[in-house]
C-alpha positions in Angstrom: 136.7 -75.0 71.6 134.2 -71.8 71.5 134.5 -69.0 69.6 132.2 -65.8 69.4 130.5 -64.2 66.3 130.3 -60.6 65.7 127.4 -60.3 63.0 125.3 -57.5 61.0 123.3 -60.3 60.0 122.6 -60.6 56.3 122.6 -63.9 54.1 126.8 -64.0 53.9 126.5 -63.8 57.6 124.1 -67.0 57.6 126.2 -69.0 55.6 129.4 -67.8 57.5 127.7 -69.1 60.5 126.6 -72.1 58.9 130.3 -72.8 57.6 131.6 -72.0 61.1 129.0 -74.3 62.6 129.5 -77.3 59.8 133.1 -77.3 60.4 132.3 -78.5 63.9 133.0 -75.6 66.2 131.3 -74.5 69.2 129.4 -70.9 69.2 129.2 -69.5 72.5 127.5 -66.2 71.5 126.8 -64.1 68.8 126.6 -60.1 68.7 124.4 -58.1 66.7 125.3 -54.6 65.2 124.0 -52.1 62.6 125.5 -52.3 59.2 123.3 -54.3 56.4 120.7 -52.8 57.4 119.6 -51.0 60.9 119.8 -52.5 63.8 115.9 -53.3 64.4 115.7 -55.5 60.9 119.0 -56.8 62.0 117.4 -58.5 65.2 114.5 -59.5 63.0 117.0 -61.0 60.5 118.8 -63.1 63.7 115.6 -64.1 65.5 114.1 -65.6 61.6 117.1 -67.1 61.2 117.5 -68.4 64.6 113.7 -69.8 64.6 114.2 -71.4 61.0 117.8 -72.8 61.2 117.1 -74.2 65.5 120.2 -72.3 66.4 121.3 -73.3 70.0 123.5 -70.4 70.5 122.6 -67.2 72.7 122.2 -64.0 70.7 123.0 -60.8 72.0 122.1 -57.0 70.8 124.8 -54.5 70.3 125.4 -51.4 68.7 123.2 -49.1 66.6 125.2 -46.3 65.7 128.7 -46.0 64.7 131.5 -44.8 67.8 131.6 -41.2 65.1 129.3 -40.1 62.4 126.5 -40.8 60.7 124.6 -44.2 60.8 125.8 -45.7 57.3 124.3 -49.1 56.2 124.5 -50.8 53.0 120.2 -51.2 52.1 120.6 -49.6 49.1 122.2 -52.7 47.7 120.8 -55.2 50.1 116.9 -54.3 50.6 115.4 -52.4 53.6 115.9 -55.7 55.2 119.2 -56.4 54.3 118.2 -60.2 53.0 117.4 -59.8 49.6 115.6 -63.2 47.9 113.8 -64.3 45.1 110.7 -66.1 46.9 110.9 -67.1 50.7 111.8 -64.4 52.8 112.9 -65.7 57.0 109.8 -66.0 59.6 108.8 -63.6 61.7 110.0 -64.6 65.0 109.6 -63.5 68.2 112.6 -61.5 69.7 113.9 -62.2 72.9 117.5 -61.3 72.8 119.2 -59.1 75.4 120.7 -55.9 75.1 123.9 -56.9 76.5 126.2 -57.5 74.0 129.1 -55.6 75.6 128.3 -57.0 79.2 128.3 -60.7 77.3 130.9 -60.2 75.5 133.2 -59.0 78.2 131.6 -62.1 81.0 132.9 -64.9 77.9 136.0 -63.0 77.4 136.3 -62.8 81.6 135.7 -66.8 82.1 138.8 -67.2 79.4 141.0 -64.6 81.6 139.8 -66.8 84.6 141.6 -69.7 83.6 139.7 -71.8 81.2 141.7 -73.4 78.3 140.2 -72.8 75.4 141.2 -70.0 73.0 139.0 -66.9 73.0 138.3 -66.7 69.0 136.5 -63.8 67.5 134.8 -64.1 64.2 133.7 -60.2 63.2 131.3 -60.0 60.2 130.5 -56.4 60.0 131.3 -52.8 62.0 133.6 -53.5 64.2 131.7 -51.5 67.2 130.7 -53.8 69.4 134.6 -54.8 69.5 135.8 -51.3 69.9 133.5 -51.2 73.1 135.1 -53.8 75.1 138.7 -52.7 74.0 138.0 -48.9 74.7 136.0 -49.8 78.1 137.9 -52.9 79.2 141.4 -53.2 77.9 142.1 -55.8 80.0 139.5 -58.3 78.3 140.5 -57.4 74.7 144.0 -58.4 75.6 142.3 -62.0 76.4 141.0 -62.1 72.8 143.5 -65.4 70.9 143.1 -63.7 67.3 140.3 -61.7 66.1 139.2 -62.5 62.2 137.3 -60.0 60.0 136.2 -59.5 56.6 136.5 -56.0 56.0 138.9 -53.6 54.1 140.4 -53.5 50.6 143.8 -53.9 49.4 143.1 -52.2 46.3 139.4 -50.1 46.0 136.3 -50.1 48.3 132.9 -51.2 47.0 131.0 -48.6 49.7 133.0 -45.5 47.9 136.0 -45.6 45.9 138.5 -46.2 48.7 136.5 -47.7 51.0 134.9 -51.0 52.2 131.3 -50.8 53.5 132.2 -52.5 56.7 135.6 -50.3 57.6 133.6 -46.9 56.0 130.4 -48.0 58.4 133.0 -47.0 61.7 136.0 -47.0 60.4 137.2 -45.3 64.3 136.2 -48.7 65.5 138.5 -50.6 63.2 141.3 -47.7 64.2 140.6 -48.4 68.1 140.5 -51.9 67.9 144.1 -51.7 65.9 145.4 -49.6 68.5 144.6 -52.4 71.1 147.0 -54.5 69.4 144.2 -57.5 69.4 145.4 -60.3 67.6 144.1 -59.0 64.0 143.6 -60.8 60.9 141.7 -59.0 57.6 139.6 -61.1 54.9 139.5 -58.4 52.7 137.5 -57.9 49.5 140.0 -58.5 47.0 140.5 -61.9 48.2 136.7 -62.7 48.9 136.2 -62.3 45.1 138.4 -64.8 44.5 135.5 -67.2 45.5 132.7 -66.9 43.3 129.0 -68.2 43.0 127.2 -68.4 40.1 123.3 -69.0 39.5 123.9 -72.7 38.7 125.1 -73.0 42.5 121.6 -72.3 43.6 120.3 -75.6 42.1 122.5 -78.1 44.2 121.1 -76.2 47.7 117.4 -76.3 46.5 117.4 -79.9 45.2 119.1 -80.9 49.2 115.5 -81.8 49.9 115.0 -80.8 53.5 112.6 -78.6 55.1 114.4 -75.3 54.8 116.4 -76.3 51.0 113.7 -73.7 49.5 114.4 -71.0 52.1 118.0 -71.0 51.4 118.3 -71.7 47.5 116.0 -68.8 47.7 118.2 -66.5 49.6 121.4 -67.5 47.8 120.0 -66.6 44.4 118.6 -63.3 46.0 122.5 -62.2 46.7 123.6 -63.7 43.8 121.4 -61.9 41.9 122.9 -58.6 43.3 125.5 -59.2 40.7 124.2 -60.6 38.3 121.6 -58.2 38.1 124.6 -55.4 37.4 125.7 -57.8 34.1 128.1 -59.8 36.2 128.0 -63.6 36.2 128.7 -64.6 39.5 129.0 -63.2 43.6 131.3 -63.7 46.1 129.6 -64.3 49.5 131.2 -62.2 51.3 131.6 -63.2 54.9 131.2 -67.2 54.4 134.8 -66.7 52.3 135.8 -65.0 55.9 134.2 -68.2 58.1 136.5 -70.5 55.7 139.8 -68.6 56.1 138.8 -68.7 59.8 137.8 -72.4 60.3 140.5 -73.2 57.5 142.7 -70.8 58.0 145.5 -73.2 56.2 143.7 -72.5 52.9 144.4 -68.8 53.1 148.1 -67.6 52.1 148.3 -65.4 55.3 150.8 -62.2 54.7 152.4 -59.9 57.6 151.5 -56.4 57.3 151.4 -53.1 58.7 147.4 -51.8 58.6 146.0 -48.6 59.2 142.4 -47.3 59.3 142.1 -43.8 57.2 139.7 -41.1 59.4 139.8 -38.2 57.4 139.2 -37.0 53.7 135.9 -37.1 51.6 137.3 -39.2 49.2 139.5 -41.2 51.8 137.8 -42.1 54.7 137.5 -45.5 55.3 140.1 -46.7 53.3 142.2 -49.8 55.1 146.2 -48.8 54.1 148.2 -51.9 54.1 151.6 -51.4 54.1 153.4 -55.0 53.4 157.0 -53.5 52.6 159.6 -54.9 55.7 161.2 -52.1 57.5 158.8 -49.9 56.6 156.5 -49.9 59.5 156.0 -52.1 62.6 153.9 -54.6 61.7 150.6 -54.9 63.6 148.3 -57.7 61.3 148.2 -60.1 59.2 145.9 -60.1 55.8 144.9 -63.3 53.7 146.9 -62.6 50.6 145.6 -66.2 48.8 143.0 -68.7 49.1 142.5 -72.0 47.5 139.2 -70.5 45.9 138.3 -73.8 45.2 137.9 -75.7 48.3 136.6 -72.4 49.9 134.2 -72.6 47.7 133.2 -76.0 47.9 133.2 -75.4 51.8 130.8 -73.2 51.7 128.4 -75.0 49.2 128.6 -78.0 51.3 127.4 -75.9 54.8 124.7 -74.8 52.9 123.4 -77.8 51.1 124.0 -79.7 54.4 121.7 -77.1 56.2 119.4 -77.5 53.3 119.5 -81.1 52.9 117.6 -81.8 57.0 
């Protein structure tokens, strides 16, 4: 069974991929958008990564710009480059994606509408752009989409601004279009994703796998740890690999009905995912992972890495 990956390419994106691909499934294609960092060091990020880790998947080039507004991403916390690390840094590497996200996104959703069996899983991992492209342009293909997981939004407070997430606040009219669509929706949000926590004595395990590219990551890992522990807090959730275990494992995620709706407006309020849980309240239109087993997430994810590591 293939699914798709929708990626703004920083380390958690990495190690989401690497959970996705250590838990055996297929990747037919990955799309690129803005959001850790611009869109040009995002296809440098993809085609380092690609070129260090042999990736066999294709790679496509989406958006670079939000569907409204101003270009947010987050590299004042993650670097110009939107990798940050303590020593090794990804290769250069040549890039020869296409800019054809939206066309190859809509021709893998069109072979599922055409008959073949397998589910059409979507694993989003930043702006939700590229996804509001193909539900705005080609409604029909959306409606093809089996469920569509993404870490974004926050029950309780953002991290980009008070209310709001960095990936809903980055185009949060995406994540309102693709709601509208009524696409299969399921939000790893940020309260849960720091329920799974690594720590700088998580780094050692990774570097001491021993394989060709167990400096590279161990080096990487402590560079996004250290963007907490760097602000006096002990350990770091990694983000979107929490969001690749809910989706490969979704039976380790308490999974909670729930009416969710993308705030447009306010200076203080834009951004901000409102999740109204209450029955009879509103129609419910996703669902949200209310719980994880923090443990085995965590554990999950250590092992993709330290098996990436360890060849």
């Amino acid at each position: 069974m293939g699914i798709w990956i929708d990626t703004d390419m920083g380390f958690d994106d990495i190690a989401a991929i690497m959970v996705a691909a250590h838990a055996g499934l297929v990747i037919d294609g990955v799309s690129l958008s803005f959001g850790n960092a611009p869109l040009e060091h995002i296809r440098r990020n993809a085609a380092g990564a690609a070129s260090a880790f042999v990736w066999p998947f294709p790679i496509h080039v989406g958006r670079a710009a939000p569907v409204l507004g101003n270009l947010q991403t987050a590299t004042n916390v993650l670097g110009d480059t939107g990798i940050p690390t303590v020593g090794k840094a990804l290769p250069e590497a040549a890039d020869t994606f296409h800019e054809d996200a939206f066309e190859a996104l809509c021709a893998w959703l069109e072979k599922g509408a055409e008959g073949e069996k397998s589910e059409r899983r979507i694993m989003a991992l930043g702006p939700l752009t590229n996804i509001a492209a193909v539900a705005l342009a080609r409604p029909d293909l959306a409606a093809k989409i089996t469920d569509l997981t993404w870490m974004g939004g926050g029950l309780t407070a953002g991290n980009h601004t008070a209310s709001a997430e960095f990936n809903a606040f980055a185009d949060p009219e995406a994540l309102a279009i693709v709601l509208a669509h009524n696409i299969p929706f399921r939000m790893v949000d940020l309260d849960l994703c720091r329920k799974v926590l690594c720590a700088p004595e998580d780094v050692e395990p990774v570097r001491s796998a021993g394989g060709r590219n167990a400096t590279l990551l161990a080096d990487l890992l402590a560079g996004f740890v250290s963007i907490a522990t760097s602000r006096g807090r002990k350990a770091m959730s990694l983000y979107d690999a929490v969001a690749a275990v809910a989706f490969v494992q979704p039976d380790l995620a308490t999974w909670q009905d729930a009416r969710i709706d993308m705030e447009l407006t306010g200076s203080h309020t834009r951004g901000r995912t409102v999740v109204e849980t209450r029955a009879g309240r509103a129609e419910f239109n996703a669902q949200f992972a209310a719980d994880i087993d923090a443990a085995k997430a965590k554990q999950s994810i250590l092992d993709a890495l330290k098996a990436e590591a360890s060849w």
